[in-house]
Structures are given as structure tokens and as C-alpha cells.
C-alpha positions, -999 to 999 in steps of 0.1 A, spaced: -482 178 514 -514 189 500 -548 203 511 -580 202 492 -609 225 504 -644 230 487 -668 251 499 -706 264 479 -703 295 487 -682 324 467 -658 332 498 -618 328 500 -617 290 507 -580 289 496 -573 302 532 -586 270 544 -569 248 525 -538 272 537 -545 268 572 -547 232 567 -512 227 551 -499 249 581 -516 229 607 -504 194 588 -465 208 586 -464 220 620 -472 187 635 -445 173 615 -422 203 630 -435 191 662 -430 157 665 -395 160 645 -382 189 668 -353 167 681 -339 160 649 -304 179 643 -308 204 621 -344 213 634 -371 211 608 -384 240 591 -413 253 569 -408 264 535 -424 274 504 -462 273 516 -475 281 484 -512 286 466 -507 267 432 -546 264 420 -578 280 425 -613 274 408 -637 294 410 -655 322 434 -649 356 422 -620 356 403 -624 324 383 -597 298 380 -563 307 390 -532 287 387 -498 299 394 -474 296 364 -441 276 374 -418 253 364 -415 235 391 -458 230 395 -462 190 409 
């Protein structure tokens, strides 16, 4: 699952695009809350970031999609 937020303004944007992956995954976890094992969420992770204040930004790991 992925989020893509843009914004014209220099401000923290990459919270949005957070928020919106957390929103996405728990109505996933809610509408799969029956299932044996319950669903979880793991590894909500910031892998890019262009621009605003500190530039571009990209997390360095293997396992990058």
C-alpha cells in the first residue's frame, strides 16, 4: 500500500501521506477483524521525500519496492 501527497508549500507533507497509509491499513484491519489470526499493522515506513526544507530524502534499504 502506498500514499502519494504533494503540497506547494514547504511544510511536512510526509505526515499526510502517513496519515493516509494509516487510514488505508486500518480499514483493511477493520473489515478483516474476523479472520483468525487478527490482522495487524506493520512496518509503516517513510521511504522518499522530495523537497521542502531538507531536500530529497530517501531511506537507504535493501528491501526498498
Amino acid at each position: 500500500m502506498s500514499a502519494t501527497a504533494e503540497t506547494v508549500e514547504r511544510t511536512g507533507v510526509e505526515m499526510e501521506a502517513l496519515t493516509a497509509c494509516t487510514m488505508a491499513a486500518l480499514t483493511i484491519v477493520g473489515a478483516c477483524r474476523q479472520s483468525d489470526p487478527p490482522p495487524a499493522i506493520e512496518d509503516l515506513t517513510l521511504w522518499e521525500k522530495l523537497g521542502g526544507r531538507s531536500g530529497h530524502w530517501r531511506r537507504q534499504s535493501a528491501f526498498m519496492p
